[in-house]
C-alpha positions in Angstrom: 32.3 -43.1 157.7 30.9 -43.3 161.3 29.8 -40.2 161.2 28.2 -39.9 164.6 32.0 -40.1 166.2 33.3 -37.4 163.7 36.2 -39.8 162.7 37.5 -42.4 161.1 39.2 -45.2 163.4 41.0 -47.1 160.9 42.5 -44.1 159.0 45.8 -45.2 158.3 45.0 -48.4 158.5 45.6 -51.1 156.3 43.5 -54.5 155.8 43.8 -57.6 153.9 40.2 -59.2 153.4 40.6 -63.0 151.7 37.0 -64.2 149.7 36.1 -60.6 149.2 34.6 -61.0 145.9 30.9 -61.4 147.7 28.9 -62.3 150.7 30.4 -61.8 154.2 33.9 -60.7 153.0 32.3 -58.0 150.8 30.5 -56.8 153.4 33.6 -56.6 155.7 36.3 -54.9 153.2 33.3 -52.3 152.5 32.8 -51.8 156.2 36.5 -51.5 157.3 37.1 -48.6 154.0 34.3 -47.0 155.4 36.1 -46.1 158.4 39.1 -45.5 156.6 41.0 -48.5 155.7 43.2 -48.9 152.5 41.9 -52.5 151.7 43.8 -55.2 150.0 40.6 -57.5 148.4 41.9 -60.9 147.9 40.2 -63.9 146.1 39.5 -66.1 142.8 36.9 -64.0 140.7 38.1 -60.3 139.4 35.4 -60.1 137.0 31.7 -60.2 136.9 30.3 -63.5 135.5 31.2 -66.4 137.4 29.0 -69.1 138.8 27.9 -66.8 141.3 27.1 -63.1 142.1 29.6 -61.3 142.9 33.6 -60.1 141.7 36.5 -57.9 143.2 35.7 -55.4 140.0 32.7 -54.6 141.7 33.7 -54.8 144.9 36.7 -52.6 144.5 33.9 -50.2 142.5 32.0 -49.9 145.4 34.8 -48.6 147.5 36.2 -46.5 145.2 33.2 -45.0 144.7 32.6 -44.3 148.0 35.9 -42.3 148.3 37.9 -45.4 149.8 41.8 -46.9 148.5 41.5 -50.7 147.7 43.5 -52.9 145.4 42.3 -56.4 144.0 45.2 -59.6 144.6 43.4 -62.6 142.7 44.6 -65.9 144.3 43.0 -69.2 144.8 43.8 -69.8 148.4 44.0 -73.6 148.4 46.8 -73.2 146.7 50.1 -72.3 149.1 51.8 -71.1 146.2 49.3 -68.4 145.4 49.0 -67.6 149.1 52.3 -67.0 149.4 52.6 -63.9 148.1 49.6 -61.9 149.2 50.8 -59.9 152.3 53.6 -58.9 150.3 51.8 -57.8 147.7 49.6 -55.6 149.6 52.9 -54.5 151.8 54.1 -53.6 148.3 50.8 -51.4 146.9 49.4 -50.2 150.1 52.4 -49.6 152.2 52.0 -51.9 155.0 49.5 -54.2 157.1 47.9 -54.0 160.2 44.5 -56.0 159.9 44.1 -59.5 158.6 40.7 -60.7 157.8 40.7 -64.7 157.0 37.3 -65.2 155.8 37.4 -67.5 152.4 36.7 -70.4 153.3 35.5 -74.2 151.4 32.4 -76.1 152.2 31.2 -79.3 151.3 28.3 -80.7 152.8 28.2 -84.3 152.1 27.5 -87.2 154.5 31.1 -87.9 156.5 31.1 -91.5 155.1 31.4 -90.1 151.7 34.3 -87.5 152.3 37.3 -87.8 150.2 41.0 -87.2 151.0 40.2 -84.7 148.6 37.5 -82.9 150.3 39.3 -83.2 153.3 42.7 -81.6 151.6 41.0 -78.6 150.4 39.0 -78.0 153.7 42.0 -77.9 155.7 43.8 -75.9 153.4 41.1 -73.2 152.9 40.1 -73.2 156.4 42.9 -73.9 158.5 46.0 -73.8 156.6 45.7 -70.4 154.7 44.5 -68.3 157.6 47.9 -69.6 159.5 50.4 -69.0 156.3 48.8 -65.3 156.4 48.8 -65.1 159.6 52.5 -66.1 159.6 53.6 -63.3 156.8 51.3 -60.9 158.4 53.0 -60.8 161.7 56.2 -59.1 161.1 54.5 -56.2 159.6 52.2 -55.7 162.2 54.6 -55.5 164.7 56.7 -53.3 162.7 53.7 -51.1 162.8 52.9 -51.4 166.7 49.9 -53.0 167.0 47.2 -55.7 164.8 44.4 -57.5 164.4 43.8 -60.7 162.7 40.3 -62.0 162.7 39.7 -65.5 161.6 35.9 -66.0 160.1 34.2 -69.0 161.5 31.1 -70.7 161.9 28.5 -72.2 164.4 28.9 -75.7 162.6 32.0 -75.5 164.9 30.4 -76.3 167.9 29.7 -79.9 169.2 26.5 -81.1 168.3 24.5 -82.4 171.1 25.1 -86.4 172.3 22.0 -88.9 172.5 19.5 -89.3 173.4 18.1 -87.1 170.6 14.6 -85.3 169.6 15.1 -86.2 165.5 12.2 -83.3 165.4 14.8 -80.9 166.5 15.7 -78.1 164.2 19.6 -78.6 165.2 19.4 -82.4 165.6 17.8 -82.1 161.8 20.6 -80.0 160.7 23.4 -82.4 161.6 21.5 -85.1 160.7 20.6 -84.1 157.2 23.3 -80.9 156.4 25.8 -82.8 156.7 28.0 -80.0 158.0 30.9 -82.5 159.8 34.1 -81.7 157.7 33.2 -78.3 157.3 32.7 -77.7 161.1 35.6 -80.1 161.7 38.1 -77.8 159.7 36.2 -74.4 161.5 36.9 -76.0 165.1 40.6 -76.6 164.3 40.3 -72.9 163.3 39.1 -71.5 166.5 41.8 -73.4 168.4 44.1 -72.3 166.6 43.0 -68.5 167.1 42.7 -69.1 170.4 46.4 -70.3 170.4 47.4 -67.0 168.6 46.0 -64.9 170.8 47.4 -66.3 174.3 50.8 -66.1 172.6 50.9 -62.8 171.3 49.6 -61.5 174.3 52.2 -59.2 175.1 52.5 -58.2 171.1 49.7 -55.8 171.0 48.3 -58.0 168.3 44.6 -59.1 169.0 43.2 -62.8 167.6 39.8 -63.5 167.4 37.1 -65.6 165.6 33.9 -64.5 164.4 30.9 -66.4 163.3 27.1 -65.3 162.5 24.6 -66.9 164.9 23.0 -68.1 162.4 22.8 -68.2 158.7 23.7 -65.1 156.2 21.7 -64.9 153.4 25.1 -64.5 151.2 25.1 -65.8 147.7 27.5 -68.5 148.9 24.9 -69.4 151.4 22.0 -69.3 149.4 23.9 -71.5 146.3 23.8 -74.2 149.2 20.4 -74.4 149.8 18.1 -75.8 152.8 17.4 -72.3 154.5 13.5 -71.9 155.1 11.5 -69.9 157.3 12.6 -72.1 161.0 16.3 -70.9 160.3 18.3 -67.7 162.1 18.7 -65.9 159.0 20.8 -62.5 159.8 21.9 -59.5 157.8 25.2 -59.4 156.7 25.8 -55.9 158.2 26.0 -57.4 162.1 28.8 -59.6 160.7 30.6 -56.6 158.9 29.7 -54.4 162.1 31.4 -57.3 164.8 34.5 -57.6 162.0 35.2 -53.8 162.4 34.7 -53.8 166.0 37.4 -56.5 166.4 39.6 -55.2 163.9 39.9 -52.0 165.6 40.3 -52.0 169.5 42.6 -52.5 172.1 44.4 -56.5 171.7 44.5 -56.1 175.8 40.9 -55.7 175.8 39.4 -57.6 173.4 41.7 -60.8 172.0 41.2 -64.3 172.1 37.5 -64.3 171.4 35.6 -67.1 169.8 32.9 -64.5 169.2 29.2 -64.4 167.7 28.4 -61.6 165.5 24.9 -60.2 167.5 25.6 -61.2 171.2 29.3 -59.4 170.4 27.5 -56.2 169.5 25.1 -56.8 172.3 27.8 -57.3 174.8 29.6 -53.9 173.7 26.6 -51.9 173.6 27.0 -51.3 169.7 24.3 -51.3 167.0 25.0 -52.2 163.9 25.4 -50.2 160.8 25.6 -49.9 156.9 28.1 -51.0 154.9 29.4 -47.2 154.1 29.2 -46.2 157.7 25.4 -44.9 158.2 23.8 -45.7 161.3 20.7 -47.8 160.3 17.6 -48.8 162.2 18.5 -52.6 162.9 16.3 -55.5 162.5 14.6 -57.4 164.9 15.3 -60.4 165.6 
């Protein structure tokens, strides 16, 4: 709880977080409980011991722990099928919807030459297609309700890397070069036009649209299971991403909608620091 303000803006509330099981999405569902959201935690791993750190068990734990209402809807969400019934299930257990986070997402970094049909399949359906079908079922409920937010989780890969001539020395030049991050940015720029789309047309819906994406890198076990982050990269803490999620999850669509945002110059721009995932103010980081 913010306890600074004395309440609880999302009270009430209810959210739908997709790839909550670790990383950023953890971070977010903990974040939007924490100022009072019942929170629908959607994604492949319930339990602890999978390839990587991290499960809705222990996620769902966490907030229950700290006083919060969750529920745990395990769906793969490449698949439409299993997509398709997610909003109503958390309609059905948490008694309606008004937030939409879209943050699972698929990544494979291999040279552009060597993408498959397949790779390119389960991009676009991770990526681009889920965060519309949600988006889709989500919207009746939140303008049943009044108001909404749907934030759709991006990433700097989006952007257009930089045309020759080229310094090869170049951190970013190195990055493209060698990362190989063009179907995954490919897949997260068709995302942020879409958003963008959203917004403009549910402008007078009192529904907000926006993207988010860290400036740089998140040291989430996601990120870390890729590899290739040393000392030269923007590494950031995953509470400025879980801070800029609530902040666009919460206020006005006719003040803050449309946004293809980044995570610390958002919180710079509206004058907010960043705190911990239950609420706390902490002492940032520097940068």
């Amino acid at each position: 709880m913010n306890m600074e303000e004395g309440a609880q803006p999302l009270k009430g509330k209810v959210a739908i977080v997709t790839g909550a099981s670790r990383g950023i999405g953890s971070a977010i569902a903990r974040r939007l409980s924490a100022e009072g959201a019942a929170v629908a935690l959607v994604a492949r791993t319930v339990a602890p011991g999978g390839q990587l750190a991290g499960s809705l068990e222990e996620v769902a734990a966490a907030i229950r722990t700290s006083g919060g209402t969750c529920c745990i809807i395990q769906a793969n969400l490449a698949n439409p099928v299993d997509r398709s019934g997610i909003v109503a299930e958390c309609v059905a257990t948490l008694g309606g919807l008004d937030i939409l986070v879209n943050n699972a997402a698929w990544s494979r970094f291999v040279p552009i030459w060597e993408v498959s049909a397949r790779h390119v399949e389960l991009a676009m359906q991770m990526n681009l297609y889920a965060p519309l079908d949600l988006s889709q079922a989500a919207l009746p409920h939140m303008e049943a309700r009044g108001a909404g937010w749907i934030l759709n989780i991006s990433s700097a890969t989006a952007d257009l890397p930089p045309s020759a001539p080229w310094d090869l020395n170049d951190r970013k030049i190195q990055f493209n070069l060698h990362g190989h991050p063009t179907l995954y940015g490919t897949s997260k720029a068709a995302l942020d036009r879409m958003t963008a789309g959203w917004a403009i047309e549910l402008a007078d819906r009192n529904i907000a649209a926006n993207v988010l994406a860290p400036v740089g890198a998140v040291a989430s076990e996601g990120a870390l299971s890729v590899g290739g982050w040393d000392e030269r990269d923007h590494i950031e803490p995953v509470e400025a991403m879980a801070e800029a999620a609530f902040q666009l999850c919460h206020r006005p669509a006719n003040e803050l909608s449309g946004r293809i945002a980044r995570s610390l110059p958002l919180l710079e721009e509206l004058g907010v620091h960043y705190r911990g995932l239950d609420g706390q103010a902490i002492e940032p980081m520097l940068m």
